[in-house]
C-alpha positions as CSV (number, residue, x, y, z in Angstrom):
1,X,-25.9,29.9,-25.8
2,X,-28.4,28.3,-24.3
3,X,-30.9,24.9,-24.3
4,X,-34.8,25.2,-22.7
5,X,-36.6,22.4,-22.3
6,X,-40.0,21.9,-20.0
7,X,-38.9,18.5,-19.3
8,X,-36.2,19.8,-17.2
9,X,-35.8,22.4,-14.8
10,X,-34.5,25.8,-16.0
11,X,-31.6,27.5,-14.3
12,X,-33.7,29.9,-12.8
13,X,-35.6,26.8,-11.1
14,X,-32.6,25.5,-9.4
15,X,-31.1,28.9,-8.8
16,X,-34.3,30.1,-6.1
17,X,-35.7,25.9,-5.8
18,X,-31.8,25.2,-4.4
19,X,-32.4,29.1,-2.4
20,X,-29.4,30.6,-3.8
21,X,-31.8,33.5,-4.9
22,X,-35.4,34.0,-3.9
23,X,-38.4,35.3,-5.8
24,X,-37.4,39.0,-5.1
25,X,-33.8,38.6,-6.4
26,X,-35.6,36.9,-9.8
27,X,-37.9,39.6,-10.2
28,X,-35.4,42.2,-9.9
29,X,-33.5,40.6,-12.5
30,X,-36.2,39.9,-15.2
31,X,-37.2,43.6,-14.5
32,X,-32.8,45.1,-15.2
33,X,-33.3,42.5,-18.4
34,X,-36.1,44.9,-19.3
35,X,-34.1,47.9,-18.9
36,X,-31.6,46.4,-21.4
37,X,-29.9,45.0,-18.7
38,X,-28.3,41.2,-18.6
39,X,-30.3,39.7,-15.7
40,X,-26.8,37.8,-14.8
41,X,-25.6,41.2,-13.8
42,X,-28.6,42.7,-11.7
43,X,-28.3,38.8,-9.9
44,X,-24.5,39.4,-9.3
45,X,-24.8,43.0,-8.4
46,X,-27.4,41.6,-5.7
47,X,-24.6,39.6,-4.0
48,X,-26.7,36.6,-3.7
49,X,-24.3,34.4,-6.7
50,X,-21.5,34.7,-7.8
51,X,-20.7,35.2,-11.5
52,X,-18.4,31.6,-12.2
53,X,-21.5,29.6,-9.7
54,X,-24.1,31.6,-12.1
55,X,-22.1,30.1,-15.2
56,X,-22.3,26.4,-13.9
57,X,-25.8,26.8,-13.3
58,X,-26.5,27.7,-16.4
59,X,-24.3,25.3,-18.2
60,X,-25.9,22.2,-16.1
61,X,-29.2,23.7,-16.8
62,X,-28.4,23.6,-21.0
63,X,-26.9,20.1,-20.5
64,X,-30.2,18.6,-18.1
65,X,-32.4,20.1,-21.3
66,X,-30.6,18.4,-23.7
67,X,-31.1,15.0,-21.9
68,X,-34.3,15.7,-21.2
69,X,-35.2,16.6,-25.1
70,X,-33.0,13.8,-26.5
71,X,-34.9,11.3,-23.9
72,X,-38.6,12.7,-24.7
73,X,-40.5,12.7,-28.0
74,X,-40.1,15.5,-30.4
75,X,-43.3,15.8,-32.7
76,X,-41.9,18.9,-34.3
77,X,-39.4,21.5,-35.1
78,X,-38.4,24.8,-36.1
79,X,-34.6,26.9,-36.9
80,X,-34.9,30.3,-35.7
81,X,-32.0,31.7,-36.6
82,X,-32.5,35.6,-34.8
83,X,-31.7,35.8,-31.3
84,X,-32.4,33.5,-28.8
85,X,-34.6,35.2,-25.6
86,X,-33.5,32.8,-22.9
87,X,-33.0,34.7,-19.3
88,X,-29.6,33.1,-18.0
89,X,-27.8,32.3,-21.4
90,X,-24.3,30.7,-20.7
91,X,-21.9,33.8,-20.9
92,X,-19.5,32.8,-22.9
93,X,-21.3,30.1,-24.7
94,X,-20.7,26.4,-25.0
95,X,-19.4,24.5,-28.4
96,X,-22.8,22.5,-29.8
97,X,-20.3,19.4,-30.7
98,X,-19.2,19.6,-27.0
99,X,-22.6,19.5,-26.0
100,X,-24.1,17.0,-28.2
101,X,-20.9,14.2,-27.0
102,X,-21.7,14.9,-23.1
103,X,-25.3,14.2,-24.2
104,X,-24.3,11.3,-25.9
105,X,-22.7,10.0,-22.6
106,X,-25.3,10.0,-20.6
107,X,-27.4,8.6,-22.6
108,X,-24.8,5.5,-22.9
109,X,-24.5,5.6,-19.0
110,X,-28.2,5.5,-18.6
111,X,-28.2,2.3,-21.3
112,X,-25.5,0.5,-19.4
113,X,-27.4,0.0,-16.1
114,X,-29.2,-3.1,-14.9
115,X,-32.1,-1.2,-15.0
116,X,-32.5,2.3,-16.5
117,X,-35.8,3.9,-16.1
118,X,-37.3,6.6,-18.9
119,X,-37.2,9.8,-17.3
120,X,-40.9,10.7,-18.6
121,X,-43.1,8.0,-18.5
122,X,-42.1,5.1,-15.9
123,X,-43.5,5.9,-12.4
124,X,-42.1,4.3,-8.9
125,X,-42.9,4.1,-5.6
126,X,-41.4,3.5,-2.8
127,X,-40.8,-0.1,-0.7
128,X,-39.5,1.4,2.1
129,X,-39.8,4.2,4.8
130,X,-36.5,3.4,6.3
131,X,-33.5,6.2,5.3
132,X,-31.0,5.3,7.9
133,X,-27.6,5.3,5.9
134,X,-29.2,7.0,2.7
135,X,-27.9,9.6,0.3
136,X,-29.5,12.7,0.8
137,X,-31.0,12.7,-2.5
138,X,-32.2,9.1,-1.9
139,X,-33.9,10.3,0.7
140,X,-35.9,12.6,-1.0
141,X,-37.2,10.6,-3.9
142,X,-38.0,7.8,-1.4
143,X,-40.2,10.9,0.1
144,X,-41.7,11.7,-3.1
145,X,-42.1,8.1,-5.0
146,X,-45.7,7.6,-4.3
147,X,-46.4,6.0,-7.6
148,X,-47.7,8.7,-9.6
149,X,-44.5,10.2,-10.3
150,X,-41.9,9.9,-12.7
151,X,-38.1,10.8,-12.5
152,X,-38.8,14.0,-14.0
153,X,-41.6,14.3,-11.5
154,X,-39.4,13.7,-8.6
155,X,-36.3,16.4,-9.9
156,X,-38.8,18.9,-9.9
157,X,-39.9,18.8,-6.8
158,X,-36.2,18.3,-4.9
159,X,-35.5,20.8,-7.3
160,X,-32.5,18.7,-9.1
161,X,-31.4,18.1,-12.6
162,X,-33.4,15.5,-14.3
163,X,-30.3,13.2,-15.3
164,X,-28.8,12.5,-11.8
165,X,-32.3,12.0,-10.5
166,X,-33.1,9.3,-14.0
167,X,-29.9,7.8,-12.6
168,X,-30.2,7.1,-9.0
169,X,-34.0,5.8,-9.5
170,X,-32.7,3.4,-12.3
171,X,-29.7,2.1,-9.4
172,X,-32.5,2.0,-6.6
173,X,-34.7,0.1,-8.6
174,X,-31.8,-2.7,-9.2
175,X,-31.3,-2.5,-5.3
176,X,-35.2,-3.3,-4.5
177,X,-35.9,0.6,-2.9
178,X,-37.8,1.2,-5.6
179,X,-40.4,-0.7,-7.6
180,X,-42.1,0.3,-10.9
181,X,-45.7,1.8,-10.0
182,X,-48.5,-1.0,-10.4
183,X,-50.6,0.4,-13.6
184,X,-54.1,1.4,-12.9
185,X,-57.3,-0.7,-12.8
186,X,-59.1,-0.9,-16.1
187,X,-62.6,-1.8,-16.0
188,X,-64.3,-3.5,-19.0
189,X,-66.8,-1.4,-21.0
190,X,-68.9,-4.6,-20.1
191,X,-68.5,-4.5,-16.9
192,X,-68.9,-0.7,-16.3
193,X,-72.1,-1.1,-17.9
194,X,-72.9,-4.2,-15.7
195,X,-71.9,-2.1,-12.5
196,X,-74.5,0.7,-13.6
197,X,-78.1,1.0,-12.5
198,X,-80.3,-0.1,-15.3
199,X,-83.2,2.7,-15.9
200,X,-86.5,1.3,-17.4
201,X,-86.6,3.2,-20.6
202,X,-89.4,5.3,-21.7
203,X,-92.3,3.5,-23.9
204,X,-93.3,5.6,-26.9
205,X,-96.3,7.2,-26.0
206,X,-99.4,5.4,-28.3
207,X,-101.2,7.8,-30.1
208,X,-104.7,8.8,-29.6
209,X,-107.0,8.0,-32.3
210,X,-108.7,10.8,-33.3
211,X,-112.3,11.2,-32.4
212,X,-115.2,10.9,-34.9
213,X,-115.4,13.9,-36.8
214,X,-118.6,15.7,-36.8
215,X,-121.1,14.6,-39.5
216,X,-121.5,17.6,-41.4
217,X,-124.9,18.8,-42.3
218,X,-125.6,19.9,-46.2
219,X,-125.6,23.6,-46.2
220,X,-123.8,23.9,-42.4
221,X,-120.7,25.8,-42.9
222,X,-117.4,25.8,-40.1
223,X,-116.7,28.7,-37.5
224,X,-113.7,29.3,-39.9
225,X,-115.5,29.8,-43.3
226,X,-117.0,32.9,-44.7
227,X,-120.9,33.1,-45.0
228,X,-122.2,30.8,-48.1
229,X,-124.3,33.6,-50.4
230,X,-127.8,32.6,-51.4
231,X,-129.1,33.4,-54.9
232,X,-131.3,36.2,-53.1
233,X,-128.2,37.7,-51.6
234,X,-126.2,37.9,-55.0
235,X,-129.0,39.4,-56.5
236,X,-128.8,42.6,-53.6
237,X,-125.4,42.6,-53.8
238,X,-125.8,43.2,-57.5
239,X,-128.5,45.9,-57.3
240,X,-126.1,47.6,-54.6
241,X,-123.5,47.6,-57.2
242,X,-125.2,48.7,-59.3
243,X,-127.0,51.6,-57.9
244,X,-126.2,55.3,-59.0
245,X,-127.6,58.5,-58.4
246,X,-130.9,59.5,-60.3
247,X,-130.2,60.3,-64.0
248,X,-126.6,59.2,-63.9
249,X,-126.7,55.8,-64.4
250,X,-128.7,53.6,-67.5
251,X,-129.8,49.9,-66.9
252,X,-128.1,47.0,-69.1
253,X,-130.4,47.0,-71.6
254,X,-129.7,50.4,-72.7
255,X,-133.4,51.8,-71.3
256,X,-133.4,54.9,-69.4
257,X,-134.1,54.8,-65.6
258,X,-137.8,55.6,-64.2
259,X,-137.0,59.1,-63.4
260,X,-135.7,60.0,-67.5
261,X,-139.3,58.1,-68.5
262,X,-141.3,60.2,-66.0
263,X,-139.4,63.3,-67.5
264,X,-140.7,62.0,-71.0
């Protein structure tokens, strides 16, 4: 069994973050798991964990995600009922009733404080630089609460489980070590504008009248137009139509042509 959730570190996060295992040791591992190979056993076999420590890993790691789904928004679902492909599974499983009341109980510790803080969305930052008599791991969100970052943020980077993290912000806060981060500046869209240069804007361009069209003399014809044809030019382009060789062709009145009268 296992839970996965990106708003949590995995157990393969806190396994090399916390540097029980390093990069090498994890790729050796996803590579046995592609050999048909548990990756728990190529990470034991390495030396670098031990199998029960590898176990606790993984079963904070499932427990973190749960929080860290439960605590988040869900905007959808699906049952996939084959096998789950998770890397580091707990090995011998974990009851889902089990699981659900520990999630349950954090969620009820979280409520009780005087001020719990939403994993996901609040940001802090720090009021002081002064650690002298900290907790180590109030030391190192007072390191990384710059005001951008949330509690999920912050258990990332010290590579911690999101819940303990949630939990010591929210009891820092109440003690004054930690303020909620100061939202950003909104300008107006009024004012934005105001702030921006003001650029002349183009005038349409006036149209040109058009100029006086040339007067047109009667009989003048454009560059574009065929040649007008005069009556005397129809008339040669009708005698070249109808022109034929001597003694084939009769005129329209039926008459024979000049040479059939001189051979009369």
């Amino acid at each position: 069994m296992a839970v996965e959730s990106p708003g949590s570190p995995g157990a393969a996060v806190l396994l090399m973050r916390s540097g029980r295992i390093d990069e090498e040791d994890w790729t050796a591992a996803l590579r046995a798991g592609a050999r048909d190979r548990p990756p728990q056993e190529e990470l034991v076999a390495r030396g670098r964990v031990g199998s029960t420590e590898l176990r606790v890993v993984a079963l904070m790691a499932a427990q973190d995600a749960a929080f860290a789904t439960v605590t988040g928004t869900v905007e959808g679902y699906t049952i996939d009922h084959g096998e789950p492909d998770v890397a580091l599974p707990i090995s011998d499983g974990v009851e889902p009733e089990w699981l659900l009341e520990q999630t349950t109980r954090r969620l009820s510790a979280l409520a009780s404080l005087r001020t719990p803080v939403s994993p996901h969305r609040e940001r802090v930052s720090a009021t002081t630089s002064e650690t002298g008599g900290l907790t180590a791991i109030r030391q190192e969100i007072l390191a990384r609460a710059d005001g951008r970052r949330t509690a999920r943020d912050i258990a990332f980077l010290i590579s911690r489980s999101v819940y303990p993290v949630t939990i010591e912000i929210s009891r820092m806060l109440a003690e004054g070590l930690v303020e909620h981060a100061k939202p950003a500046t909104v300008v107006a869209p009024g004012s934005l504008r105001a702030l921006q240069p003001r650029v002349p804007k183009p005038s349409a361009p006036v149209p040109t009248p058009p100029e006086q069209l040339p007067r047109r003399e009667r009989g003048a014809r454009g560059p574009d137009e065929p040649p007008t044809r005069s009556g005397s030019g129809r008339h040669r382009l009708f005698g070249r139509l109808r022109a034929r060789p001597t003694g084939e062709a009769r005129n329209p009145a039926g008459e024979s042509s000049s040479n059939e009268k001189g051979n009369a």
